[in-house]
N, CA, C and O atoms as a GROMACS GRO file, in nm:
protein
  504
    1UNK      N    1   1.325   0.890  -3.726
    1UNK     CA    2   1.318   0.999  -3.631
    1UNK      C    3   1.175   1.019  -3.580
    1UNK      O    4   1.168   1.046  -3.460
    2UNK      N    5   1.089   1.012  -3.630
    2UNK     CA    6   0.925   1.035  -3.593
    2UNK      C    7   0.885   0.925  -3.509
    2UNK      O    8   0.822   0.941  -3.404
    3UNK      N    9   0.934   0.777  -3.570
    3UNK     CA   10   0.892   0.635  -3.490
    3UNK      C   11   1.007   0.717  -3.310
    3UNK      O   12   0.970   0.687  -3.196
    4UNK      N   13   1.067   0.763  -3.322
    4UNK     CA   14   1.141   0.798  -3.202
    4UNK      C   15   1.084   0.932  -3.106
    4UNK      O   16   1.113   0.953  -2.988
    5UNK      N   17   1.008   1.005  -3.183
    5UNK     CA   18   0.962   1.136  -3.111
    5UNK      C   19   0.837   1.044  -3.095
    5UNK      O   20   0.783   1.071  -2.988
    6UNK      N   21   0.792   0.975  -3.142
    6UNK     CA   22   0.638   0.943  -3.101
    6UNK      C   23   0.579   0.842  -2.989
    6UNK      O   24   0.469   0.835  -2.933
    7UNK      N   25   0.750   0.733  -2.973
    7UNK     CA   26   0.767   0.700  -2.863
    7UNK      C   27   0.834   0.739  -2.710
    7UNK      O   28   0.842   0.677  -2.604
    8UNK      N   29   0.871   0.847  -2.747
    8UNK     CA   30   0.904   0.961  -2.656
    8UNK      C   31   0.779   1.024  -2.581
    8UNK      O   32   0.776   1.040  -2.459
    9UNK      N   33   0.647   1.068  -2.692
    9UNK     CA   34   0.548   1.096  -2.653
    9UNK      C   35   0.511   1.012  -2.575
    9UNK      O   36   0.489   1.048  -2.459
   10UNK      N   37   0.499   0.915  -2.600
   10UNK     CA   38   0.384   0.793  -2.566
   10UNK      C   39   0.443   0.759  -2.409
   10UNK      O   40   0.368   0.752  -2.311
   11UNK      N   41   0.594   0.738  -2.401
   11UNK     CA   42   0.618   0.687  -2.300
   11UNK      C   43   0.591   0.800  -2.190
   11UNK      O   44   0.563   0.760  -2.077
   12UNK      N   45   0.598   0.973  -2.218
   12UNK     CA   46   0.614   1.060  -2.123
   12UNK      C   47   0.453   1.059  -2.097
   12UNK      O   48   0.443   1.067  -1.975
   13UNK      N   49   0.338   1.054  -2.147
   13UNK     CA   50   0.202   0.979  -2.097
   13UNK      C   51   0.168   0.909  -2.018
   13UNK      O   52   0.076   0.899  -1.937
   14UNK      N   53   0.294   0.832  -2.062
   14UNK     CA   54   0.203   0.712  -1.963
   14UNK      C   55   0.288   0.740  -1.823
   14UNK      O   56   0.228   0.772  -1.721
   15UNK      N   57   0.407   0.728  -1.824
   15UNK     CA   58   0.454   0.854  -1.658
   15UNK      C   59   0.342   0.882  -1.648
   15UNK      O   60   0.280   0.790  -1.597
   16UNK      N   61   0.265   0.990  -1.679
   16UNK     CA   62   0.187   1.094  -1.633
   16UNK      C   63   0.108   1.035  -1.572
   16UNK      O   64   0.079   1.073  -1.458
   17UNK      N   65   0.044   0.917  -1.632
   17UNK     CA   66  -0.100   0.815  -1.560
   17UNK      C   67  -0.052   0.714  -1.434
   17UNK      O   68  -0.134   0.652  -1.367
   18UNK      N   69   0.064   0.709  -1.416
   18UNK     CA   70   0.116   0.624  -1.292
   18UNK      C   71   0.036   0.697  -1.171
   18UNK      O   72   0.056   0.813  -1.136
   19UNK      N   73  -0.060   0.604  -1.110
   19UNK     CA   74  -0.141   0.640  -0.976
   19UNK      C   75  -0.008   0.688  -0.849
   19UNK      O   76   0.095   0.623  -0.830
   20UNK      N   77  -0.032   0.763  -0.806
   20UNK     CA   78   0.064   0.788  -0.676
   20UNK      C   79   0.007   0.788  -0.552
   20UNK      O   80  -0.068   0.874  -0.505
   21UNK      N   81   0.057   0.660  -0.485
   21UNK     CA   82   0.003   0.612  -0.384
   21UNK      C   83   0.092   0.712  -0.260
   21UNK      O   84   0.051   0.750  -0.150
   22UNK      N   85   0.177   0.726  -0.301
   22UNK     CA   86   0.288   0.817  -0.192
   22UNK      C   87   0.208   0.858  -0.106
   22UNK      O   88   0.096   0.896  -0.138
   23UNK      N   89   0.257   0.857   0.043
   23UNK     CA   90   0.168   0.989   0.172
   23UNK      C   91   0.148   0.873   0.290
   23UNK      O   92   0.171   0.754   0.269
   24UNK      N   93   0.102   0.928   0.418
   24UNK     CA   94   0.026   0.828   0.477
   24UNK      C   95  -0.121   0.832   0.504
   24UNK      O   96  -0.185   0.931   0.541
   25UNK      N   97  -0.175   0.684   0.474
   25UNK     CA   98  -0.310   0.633   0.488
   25UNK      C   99  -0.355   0.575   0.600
   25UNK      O  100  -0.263   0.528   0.668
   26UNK      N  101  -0.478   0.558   0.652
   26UNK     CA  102  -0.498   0.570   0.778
   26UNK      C  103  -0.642   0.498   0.764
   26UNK      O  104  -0.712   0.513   0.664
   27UNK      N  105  -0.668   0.438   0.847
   27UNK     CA  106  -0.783   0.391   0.868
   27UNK      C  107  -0.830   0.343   1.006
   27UNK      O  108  -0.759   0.262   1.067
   28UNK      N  109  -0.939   0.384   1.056
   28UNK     CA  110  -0.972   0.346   1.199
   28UNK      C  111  -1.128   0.346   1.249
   28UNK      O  112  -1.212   0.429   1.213
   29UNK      N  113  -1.150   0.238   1.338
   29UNK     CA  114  -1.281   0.179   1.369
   29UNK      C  115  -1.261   0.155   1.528
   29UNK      O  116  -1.155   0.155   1.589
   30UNK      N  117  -1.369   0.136   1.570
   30UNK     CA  118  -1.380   0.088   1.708
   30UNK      C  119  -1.291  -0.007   1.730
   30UNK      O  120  -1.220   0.013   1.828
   31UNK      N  121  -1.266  -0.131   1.653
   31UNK     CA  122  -1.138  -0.247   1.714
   31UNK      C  123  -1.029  -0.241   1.619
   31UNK      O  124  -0.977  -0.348   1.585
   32UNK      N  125  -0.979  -0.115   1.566
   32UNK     CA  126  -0.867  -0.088   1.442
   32UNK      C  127  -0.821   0.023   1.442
   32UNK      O  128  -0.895   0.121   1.440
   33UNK      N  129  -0.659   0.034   1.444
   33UNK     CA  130  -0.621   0.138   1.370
   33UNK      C  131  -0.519   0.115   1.321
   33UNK      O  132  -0.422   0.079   1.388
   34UNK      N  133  -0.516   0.138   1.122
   34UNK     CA  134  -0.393   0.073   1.068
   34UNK      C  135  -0.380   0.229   0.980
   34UNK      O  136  -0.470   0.301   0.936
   35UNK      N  137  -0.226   0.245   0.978
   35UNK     CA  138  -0.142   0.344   0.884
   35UNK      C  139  -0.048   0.258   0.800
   35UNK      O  140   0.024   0.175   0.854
   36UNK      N  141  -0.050   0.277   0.666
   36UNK     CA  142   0.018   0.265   0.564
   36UNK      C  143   0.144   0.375   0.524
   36UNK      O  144   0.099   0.482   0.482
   37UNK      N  145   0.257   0.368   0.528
   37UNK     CA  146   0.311   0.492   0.453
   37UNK      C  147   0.443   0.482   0.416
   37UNK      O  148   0.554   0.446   0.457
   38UNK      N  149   0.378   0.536   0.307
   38UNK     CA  150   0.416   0.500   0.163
   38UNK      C  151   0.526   0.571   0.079
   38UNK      O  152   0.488   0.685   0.104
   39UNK      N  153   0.619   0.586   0.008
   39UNK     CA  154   0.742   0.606  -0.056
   39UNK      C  155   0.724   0.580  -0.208
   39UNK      O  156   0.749   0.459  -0.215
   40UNK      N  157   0.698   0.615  -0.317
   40UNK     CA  158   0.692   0.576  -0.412
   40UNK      C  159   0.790   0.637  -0.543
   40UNK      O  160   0.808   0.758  -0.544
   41UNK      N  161   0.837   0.574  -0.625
   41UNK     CA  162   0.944   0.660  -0.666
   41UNK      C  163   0.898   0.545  -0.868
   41UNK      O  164   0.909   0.424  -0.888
   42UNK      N  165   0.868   0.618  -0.931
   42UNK     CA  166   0.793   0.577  -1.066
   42UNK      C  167   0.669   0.482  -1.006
   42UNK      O  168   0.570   0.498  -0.934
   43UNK      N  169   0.725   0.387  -1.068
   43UNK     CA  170   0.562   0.262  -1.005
   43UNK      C  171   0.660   0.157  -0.922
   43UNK      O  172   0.663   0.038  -0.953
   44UNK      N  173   0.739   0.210  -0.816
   44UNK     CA  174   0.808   0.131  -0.712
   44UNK      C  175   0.681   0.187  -0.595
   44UNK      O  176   0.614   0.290  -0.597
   45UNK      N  177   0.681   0.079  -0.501
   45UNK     CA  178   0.620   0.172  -0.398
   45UNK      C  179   0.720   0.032  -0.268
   45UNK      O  180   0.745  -0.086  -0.291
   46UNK      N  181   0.751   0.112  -0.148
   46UNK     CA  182   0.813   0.064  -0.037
   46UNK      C  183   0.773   0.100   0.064
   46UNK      O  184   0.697   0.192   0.034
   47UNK      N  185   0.773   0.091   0.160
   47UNK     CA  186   0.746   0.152   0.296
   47UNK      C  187   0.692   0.058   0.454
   47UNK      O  188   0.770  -0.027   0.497
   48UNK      N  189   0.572   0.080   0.521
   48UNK     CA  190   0.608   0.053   0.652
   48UNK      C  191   0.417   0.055   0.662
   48UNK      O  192   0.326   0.112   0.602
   49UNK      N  193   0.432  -0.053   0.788
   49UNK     CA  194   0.280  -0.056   0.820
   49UNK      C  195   0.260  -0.038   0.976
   49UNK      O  196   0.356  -0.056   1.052
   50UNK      N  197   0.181  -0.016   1.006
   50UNK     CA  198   0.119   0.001   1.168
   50UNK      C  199  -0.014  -0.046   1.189
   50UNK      O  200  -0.099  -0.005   1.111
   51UNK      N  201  -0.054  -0.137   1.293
   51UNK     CA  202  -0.190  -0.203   1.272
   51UNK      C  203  -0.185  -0.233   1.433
   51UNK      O  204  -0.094  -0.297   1.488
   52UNK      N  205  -0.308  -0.171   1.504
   52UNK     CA  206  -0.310  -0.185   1.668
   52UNK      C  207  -0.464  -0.256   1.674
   52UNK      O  208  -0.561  -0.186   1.644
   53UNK      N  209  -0.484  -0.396   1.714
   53UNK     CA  210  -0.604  -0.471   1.740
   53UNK      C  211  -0.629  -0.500   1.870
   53UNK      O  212  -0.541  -0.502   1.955
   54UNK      N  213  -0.772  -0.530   1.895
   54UNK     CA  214  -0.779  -0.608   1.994
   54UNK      C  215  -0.751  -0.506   2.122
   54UNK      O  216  -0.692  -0.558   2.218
   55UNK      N  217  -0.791  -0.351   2.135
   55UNK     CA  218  -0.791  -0.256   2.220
   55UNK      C  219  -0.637  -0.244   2.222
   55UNK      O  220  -0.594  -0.227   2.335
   56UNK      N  221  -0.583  -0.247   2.166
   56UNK     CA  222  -0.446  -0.245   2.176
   56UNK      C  223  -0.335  -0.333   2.204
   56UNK      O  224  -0.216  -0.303   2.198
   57UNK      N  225  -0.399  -0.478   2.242
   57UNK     CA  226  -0.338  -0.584   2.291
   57UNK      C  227  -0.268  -0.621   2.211
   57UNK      O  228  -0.159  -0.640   2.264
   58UNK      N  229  -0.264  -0.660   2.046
   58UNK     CA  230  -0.204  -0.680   1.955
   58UNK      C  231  -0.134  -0.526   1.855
   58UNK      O  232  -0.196  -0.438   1.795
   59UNK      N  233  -0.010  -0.542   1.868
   59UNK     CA  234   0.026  -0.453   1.778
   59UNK      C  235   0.082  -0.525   1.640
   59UNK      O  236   0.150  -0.626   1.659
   60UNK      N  237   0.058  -0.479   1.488
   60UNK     CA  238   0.116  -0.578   1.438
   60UNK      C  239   0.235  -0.455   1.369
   60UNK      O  240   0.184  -0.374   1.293
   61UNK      N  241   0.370  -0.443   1.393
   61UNK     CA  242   0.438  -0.331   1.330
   61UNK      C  243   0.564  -0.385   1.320
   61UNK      O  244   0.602  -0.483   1.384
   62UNK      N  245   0.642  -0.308   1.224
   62UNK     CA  246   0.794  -0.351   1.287
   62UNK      C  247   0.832  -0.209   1.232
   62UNK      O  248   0.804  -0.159   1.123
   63UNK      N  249   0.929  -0.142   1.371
   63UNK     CA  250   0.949  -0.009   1.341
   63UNK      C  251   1.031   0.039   1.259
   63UNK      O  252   1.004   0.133   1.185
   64UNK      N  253   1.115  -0.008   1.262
   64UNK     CA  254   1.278   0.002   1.229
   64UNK      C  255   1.285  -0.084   1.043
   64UNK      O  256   1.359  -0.052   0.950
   65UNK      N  257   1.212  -0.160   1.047
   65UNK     CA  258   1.200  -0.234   0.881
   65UNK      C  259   1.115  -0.176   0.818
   65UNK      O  260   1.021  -0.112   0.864
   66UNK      N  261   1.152  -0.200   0.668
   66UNK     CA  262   1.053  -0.175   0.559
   66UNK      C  263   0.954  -0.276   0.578
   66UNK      O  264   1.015  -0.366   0.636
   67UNK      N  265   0.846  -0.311   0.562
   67UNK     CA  266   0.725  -0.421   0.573
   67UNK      C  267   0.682  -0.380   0.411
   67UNK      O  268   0.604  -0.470   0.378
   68UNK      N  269   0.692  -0.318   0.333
   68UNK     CA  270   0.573  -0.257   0.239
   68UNK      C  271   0.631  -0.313   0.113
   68UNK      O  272   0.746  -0.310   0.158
   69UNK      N  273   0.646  -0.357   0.007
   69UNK     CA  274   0.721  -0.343  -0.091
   69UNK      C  275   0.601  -0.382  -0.232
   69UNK      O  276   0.503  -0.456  -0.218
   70UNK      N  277   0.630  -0.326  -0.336
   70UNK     CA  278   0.509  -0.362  -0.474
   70UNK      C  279   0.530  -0.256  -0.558
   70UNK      O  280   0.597  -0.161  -0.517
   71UNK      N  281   0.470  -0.258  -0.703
   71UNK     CA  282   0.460  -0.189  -0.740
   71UNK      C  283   0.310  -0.154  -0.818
   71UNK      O  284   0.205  -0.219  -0.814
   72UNK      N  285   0.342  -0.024  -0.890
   72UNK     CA  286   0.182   0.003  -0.955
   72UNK      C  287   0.188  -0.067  -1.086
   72UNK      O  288   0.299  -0.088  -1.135
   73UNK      N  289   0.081  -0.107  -1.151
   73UNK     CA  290   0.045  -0.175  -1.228
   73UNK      C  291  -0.053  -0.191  -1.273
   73UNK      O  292  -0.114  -0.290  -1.233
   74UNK      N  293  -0.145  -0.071  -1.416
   74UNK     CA  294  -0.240  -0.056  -1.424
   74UNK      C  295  -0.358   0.036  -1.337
   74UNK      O  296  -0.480   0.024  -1.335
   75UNK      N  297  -0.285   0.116  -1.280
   75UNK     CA  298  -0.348   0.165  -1.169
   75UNK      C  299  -0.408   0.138  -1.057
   75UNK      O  300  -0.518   0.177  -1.017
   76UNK      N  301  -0.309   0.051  -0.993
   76UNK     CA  302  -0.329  -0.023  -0.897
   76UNK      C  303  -0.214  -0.078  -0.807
   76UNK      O  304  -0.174  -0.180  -0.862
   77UNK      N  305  -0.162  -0.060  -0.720
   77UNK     CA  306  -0.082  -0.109  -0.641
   77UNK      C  307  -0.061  -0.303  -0.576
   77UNK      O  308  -0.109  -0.348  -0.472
   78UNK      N  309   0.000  -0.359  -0.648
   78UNK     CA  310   0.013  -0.476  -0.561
   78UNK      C  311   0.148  -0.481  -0.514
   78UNK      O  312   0.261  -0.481  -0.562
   79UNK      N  313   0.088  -0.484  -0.395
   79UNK     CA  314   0.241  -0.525  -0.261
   79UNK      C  315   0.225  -0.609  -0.176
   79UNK      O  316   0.113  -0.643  -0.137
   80UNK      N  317   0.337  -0.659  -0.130
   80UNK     CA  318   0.397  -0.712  -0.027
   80UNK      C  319   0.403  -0.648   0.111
   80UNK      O  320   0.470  -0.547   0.130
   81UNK      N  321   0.321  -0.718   0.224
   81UNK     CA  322   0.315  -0.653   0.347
   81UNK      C  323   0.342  -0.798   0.400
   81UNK      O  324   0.286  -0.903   0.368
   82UNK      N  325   0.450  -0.775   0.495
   82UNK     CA  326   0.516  -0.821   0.613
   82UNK      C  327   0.487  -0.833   0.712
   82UNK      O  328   0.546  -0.737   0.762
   83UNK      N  329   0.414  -0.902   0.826
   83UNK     CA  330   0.368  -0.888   0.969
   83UNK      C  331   0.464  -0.842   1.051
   83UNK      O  332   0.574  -0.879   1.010
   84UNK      N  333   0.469  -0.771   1.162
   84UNK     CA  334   0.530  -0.794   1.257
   84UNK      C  335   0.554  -0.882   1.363
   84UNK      O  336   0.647  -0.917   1.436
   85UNK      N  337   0.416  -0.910   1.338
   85UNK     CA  338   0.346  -0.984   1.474
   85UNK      C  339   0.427  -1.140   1.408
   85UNK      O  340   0.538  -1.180   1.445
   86UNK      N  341   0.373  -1.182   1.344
   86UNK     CA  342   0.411  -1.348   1.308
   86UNK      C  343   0.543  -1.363   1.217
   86UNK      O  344   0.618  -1.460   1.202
   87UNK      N  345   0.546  -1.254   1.170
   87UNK     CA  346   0.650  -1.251   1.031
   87UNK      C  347   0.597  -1.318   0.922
   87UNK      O  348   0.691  -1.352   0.850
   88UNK      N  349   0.495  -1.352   0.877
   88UNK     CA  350   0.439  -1.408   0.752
   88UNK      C  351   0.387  -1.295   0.647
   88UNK      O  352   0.318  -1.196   0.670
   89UNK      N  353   0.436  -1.335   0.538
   89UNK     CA  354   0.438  -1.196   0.407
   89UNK      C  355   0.310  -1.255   0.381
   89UNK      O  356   0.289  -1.374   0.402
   90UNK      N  357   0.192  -1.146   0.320
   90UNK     CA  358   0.090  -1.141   0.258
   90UNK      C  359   0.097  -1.069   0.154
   90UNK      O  360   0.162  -0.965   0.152
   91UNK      N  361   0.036  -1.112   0.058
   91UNK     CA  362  -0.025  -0.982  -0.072
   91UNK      C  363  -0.135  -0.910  -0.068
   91UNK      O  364  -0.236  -0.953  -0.012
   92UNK      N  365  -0.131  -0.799  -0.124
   92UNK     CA  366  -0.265  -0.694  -0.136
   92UNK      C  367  -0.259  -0.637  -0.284
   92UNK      O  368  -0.183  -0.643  -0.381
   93UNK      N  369  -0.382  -0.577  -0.248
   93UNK     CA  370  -0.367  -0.484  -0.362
   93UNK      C  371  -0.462  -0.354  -0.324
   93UNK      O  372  -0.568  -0.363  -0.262
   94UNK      N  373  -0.405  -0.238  -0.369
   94UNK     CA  374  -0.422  -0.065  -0.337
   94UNK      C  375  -0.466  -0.009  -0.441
   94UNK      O  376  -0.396   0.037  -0.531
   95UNK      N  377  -0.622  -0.011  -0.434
   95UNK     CA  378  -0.681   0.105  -0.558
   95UNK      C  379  -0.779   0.210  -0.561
   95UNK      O  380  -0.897   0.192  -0.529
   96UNK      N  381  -0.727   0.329  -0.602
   96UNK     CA  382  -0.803   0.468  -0.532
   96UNK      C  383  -0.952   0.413  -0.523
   96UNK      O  384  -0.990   0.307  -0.572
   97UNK      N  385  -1.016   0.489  -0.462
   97UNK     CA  386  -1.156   0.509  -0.458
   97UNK      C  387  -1.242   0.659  -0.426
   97UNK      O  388  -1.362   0.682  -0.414
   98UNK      N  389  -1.111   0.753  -0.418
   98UNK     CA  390  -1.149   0.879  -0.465
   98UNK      C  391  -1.057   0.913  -0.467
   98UNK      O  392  -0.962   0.839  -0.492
   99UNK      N  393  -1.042   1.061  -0.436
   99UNK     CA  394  -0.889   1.149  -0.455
   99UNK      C  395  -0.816   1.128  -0.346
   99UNK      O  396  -0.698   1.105  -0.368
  100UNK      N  397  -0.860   1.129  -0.197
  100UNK     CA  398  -0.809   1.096  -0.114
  100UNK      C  399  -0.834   0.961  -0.059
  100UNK      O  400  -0.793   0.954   0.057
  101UNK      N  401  -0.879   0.865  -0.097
  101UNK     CA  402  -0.920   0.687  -0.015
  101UNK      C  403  -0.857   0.604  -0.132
  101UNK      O  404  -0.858   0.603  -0.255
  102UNK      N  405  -0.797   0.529  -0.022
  102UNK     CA  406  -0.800   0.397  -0.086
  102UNK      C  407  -0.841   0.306  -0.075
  102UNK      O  408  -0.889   0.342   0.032
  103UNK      N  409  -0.874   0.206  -0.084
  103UNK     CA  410  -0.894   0.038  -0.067
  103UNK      C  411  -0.781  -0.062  -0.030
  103UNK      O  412  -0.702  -0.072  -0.124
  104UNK      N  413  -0.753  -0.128   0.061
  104UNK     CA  414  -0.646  -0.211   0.102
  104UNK      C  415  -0.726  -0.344   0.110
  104UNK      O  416  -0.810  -0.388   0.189
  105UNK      N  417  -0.666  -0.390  -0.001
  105UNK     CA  418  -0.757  -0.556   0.043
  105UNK      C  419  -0.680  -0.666  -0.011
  105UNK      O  420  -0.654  -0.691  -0.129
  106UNK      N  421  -0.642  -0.741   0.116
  106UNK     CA  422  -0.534  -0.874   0.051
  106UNK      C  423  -0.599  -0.956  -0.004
  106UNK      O  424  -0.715  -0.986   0.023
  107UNK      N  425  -0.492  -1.025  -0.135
  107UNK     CA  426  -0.532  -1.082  -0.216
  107UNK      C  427  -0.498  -1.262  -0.162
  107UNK      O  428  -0.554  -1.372  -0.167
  108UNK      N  429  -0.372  -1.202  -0.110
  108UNK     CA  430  -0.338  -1.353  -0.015
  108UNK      C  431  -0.293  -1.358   0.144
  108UNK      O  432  -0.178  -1.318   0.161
  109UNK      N  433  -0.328  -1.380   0.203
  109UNK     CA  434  -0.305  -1.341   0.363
  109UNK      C  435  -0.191  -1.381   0.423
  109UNK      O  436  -0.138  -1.480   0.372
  110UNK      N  437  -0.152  -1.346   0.493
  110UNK     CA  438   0.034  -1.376   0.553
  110UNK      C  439  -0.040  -1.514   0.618
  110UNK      O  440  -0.151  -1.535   0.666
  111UNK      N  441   0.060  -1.585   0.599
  111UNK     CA  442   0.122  -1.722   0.704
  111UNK      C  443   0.104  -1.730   0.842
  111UNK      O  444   0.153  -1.624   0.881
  112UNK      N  445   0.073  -1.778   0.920
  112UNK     CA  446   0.083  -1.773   1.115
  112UNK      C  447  -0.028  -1.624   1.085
  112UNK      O  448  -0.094  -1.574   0.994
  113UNK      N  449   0.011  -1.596   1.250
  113UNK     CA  450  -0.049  -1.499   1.300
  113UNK      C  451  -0.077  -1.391   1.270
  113UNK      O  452   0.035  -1.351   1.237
  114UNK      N  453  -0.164  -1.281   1.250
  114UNK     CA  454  -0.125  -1.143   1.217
  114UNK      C  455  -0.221  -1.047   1.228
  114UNK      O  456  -0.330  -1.070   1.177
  115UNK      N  457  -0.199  -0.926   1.295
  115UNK     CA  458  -0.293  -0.814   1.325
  115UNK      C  459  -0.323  -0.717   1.199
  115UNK      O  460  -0.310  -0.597   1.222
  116UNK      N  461  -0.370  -0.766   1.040
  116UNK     CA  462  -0.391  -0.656   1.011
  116UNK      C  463  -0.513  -0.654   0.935
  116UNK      O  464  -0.541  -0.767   0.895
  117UNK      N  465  -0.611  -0.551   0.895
  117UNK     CA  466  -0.721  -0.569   0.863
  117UNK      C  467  -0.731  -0.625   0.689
  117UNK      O  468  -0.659  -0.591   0.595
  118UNK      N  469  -0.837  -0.710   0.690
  118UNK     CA  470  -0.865  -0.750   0.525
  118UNK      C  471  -0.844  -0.677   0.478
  118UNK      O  472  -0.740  -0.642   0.421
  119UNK      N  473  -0.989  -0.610   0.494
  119UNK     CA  474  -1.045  -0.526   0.354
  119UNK      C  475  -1.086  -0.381   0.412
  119UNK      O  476  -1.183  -0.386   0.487
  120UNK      N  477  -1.042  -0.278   0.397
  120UNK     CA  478  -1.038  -0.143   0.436
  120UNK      C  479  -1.028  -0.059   0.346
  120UNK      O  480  -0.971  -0.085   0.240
  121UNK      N  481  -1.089   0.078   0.376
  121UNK     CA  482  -1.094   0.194   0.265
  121UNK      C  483  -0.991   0.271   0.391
  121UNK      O  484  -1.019   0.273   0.511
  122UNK      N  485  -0.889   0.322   0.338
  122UNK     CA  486  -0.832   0.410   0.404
  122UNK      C  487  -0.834   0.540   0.332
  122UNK      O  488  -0.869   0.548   0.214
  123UNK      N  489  -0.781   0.678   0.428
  123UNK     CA  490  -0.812   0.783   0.374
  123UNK      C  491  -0.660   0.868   0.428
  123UNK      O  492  -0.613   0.862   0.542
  124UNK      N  493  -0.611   0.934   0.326
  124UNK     CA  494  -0.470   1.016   0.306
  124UNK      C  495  -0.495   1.091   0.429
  124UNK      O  496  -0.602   1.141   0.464
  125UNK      N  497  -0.366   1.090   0.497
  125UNK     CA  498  -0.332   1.187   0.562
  125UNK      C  499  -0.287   1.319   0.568
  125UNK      O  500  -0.182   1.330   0.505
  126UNK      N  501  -0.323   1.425   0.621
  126UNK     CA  502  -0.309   1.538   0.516
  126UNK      C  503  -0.145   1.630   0.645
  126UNK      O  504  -0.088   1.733   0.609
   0.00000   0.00000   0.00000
């Protein structure tokens, strides 16, 4: 009974420390503007991207699909992002850098073509 209350403890902890990426993130520069947003449900995370380059000439989105998919792991998000533009899946990975920013920086870059930025600190949308 104790080996059972103590893994009861342990597991309702570590819930507690799962980073929550949930909300939308945003990031924008003179030749960028990309939104992340995000759905997260334990350490699932799913959702949808938006990325406008090139003064607007390139959009890389797909409206209507999920693009987002990963989960947390160590406090850290690695997912799956989908282009619109080319359709080639890339990997990233999402890790705070304060209460409200994150870091978006692929670890492997989509296939063919694609409008979305490397390496970015994005910041929650409120």
């Amino acid at each position: 009974m104790r080996t059972f209350v103590a893994l009861l403890v342990v597991s309702f902890f570590m819930e507690i420390t799962v980073q929550n990426y949930e909300g939308k993130w945003h990031y924008k520069d003179d030749r960028c503007s990309f939104v992340l947003t995000l759905q997260q449900e334990d350490s699932v995370i799913v959702g949808k991207h938006s990325s406008v380059m090139l003064g607007g000439n390139r959009i890389d989105a797909a409206f209507r699909e999920q693009t987002v998919n990963g989960v947390v792991k160590n406090g850290e998000a690695i997912i799956s992002i989908k282009s619109g533009y080319g359709n080639g899946i890339g990997k990233a990975r999402l890790t705070f850098v304060g209460q409200d920013s994150i870091r978006f920086k692929f670890t492997e870059e989509p296939e063919g073509e694609y409008y979305i930025p490397d390496d970015v600190v994005m910041v929650k949308m409120k």
